[in-house]
MARSE-930450 format. One record per residue (C-alpha): residue number from 0; residue in one letter; x, z negated, y. Coordinates in steps of 0.02 Angstrom, whole numbers, always signed. Layout:
REM residues N
+-----+------+--------+--------+--------+
!  nr ! rest !      X !      Z !      Y !
+-----+------+--------+--------+--------+
! NUM !    a !      X !      Z !      Y !
...
+-----+------+--------+--------+--------+
END
This chain:
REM residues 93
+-----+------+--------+--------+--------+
!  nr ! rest !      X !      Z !      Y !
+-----+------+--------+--------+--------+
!   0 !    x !   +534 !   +737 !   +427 !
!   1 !    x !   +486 !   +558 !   +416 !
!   2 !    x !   +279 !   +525 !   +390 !
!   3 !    x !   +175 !   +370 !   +420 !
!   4 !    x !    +15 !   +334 !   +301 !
!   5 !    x !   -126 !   +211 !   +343 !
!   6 !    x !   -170 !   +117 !   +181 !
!   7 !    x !   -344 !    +30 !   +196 !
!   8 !    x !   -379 !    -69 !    +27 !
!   9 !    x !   -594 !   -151 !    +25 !
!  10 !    x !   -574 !   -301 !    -82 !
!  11 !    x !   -730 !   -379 !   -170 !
!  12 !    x !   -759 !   -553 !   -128 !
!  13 !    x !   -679 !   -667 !   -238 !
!  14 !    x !   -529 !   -542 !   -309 !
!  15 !    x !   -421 !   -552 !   -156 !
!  16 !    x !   -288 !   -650 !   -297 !
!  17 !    x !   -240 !   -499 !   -416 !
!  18 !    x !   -238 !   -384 !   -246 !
!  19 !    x !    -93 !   -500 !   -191 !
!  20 !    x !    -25 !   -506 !   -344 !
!  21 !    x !     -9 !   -308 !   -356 !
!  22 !    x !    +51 !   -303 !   -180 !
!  23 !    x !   +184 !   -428 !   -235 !
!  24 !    x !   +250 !   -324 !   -384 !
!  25 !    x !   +240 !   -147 !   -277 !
!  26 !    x !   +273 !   -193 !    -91 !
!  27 !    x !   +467 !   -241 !   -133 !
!  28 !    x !   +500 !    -77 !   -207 !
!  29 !    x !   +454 !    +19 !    -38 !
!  30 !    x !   +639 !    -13 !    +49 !
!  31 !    x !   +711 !    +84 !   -119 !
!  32 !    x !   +625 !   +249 !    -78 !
!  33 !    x !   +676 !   +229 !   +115 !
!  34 !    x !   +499 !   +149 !   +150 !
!  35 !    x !   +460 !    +25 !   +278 !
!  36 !    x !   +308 !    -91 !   +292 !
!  37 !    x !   +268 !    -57 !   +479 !
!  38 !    x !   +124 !   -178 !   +493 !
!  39 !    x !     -3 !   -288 !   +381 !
!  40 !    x !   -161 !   -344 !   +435 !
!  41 !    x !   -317 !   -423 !   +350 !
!  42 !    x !   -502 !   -453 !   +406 !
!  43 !    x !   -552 !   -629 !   +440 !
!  44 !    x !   -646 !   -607 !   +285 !
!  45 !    x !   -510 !   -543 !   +150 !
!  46 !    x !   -634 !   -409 !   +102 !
!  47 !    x !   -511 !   -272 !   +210 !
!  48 !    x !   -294 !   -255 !   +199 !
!  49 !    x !   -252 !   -134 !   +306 !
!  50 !    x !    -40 !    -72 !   +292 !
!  51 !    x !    +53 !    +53 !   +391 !
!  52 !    x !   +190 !   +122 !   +324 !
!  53 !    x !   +323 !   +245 !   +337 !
!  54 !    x !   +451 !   +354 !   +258 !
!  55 !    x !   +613 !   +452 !   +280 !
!  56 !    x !   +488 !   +600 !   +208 !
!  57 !    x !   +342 !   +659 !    +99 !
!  58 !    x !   +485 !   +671 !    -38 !
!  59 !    x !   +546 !   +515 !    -13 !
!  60 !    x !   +341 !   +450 !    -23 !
!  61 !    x !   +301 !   +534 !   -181 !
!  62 !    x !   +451 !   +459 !   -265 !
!  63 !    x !   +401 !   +284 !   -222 !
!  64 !    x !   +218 !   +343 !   -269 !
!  65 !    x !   +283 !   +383 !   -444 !
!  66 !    x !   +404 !   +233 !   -478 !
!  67 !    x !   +367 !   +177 !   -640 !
!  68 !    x !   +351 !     -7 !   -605 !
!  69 !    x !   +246 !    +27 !   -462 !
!  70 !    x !   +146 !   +118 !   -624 !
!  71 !    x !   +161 !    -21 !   -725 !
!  72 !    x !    +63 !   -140 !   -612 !
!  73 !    x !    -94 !    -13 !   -590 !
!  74 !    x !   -182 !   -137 !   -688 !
!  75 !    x !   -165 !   -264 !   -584 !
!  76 !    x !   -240 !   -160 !   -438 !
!  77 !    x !   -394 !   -102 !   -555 !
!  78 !    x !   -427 !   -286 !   -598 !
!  79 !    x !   -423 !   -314 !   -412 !
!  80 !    x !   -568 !   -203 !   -378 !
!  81 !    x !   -505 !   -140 !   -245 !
!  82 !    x !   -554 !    +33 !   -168 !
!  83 !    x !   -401 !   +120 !   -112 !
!  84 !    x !   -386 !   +251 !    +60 !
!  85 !    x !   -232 !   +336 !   +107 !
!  86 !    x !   -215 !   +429 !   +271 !
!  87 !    x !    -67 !   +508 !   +354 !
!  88 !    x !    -58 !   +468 !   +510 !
!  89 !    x !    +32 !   +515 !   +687 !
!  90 !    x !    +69 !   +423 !   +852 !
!  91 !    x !    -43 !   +465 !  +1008 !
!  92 !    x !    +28 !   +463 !  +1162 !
+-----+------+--------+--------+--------+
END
């Protein structure tokens, strides 16, 4: 059963370039576990990244979750700053 998560990433000022560059390394490896980058949005600001994405299934999530390049560039999210909320999500009709 294919699932949707709401990522919502708070940046502190001034860090917004290691965020990108950890969303470079990880955000291409998405399509290999099935995933698809519905939507990305930031605030004005920078301070807020908000990404919806889906996948085929919570398998199919986990694996990308535990790719070990997406692993390797973990440090480049801690040096970011950024604090990190994940929330499946569902269309309302």
């Amino acid at each position: 059963m294919a699932v949707t998560y709401l990522m919502l990433a708070r940046l502190p000022e001034g860090r917004l370039a290691a965020f990108d560059a950890y969303e470079s390394a990880v955000l291409p490896l998405l399509a290999e576990y099935g995933g698809r980058l519905e939507r990305r949005l930031r605030t004005l600001d920078d301070r807020v990244e908000a990404h919806l994405v889906s996948f085929p299934s919570e398998e199919d999530f986990a694996a990308y979750r535990a790719e070990p390049r997406r692993s390797s560039a973990a440090p480049l999210l801690e040096s970011s700053g950024a604090v990190m909320e994940l929330l499946a999500v569902r269309d309302v009709r």
